[in-house]
N, C-alpha and C positions, 0 to 999 in steps of 0.2 A: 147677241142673238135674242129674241122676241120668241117665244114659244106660249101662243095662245092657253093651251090647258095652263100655266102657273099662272095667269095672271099678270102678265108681263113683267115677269121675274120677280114673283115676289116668292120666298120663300116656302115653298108646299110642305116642307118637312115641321113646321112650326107650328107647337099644337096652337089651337083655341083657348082649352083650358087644362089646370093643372093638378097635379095631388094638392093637399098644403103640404106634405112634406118637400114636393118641387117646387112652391112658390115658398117658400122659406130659405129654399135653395140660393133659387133666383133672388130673391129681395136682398137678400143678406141677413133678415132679422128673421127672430127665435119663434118655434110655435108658440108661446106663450103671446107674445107681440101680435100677433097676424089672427089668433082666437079673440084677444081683446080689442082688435077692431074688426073681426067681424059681429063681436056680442054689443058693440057702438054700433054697427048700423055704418061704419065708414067701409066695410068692405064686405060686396055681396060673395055668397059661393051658392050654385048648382049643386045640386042631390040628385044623386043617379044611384038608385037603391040605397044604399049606407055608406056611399061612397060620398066626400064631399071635394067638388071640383072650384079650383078658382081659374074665371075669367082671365086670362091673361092681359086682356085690353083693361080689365079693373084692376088689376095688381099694377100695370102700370098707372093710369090714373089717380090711384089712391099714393102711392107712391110721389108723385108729381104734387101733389095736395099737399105733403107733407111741407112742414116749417124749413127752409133751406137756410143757410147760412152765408 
């Protein structure tokens, strides 16, 4: 089934973007790690008052950027 409002199924419950302590969650790596590539400039975050958000489409791209084995 095709339901116009999601976008043709694409998951609506999915934020945008996330605490760091949710992308840390998600990543698998330590806030230490995920502060010191935001303070590199490899990974942006949103400020919403004092709050800092990460992109979820940049956690994943920074992510993917990463050295694979």
């Amino acid at each position: 089934m095709n339901d116009a409002n999601t976008g043709g199924g694409a998951n609506v419950s999915a934020p945008f973007a996330v605490s760091i302590a949710r992308a840390c969650e998600l990543s698998g790596v330590g806030r230490t790690t995920l502060y010191a590539a935001i303070a590199r400039g490899d990974l942006c975050i949103r400020k919403l008052g004092r709050r800092s958000l990460v992109e979820v489409t940049a956690l994943r791209a920074w992510l993917s950027g990463l050295p694979g084995r």
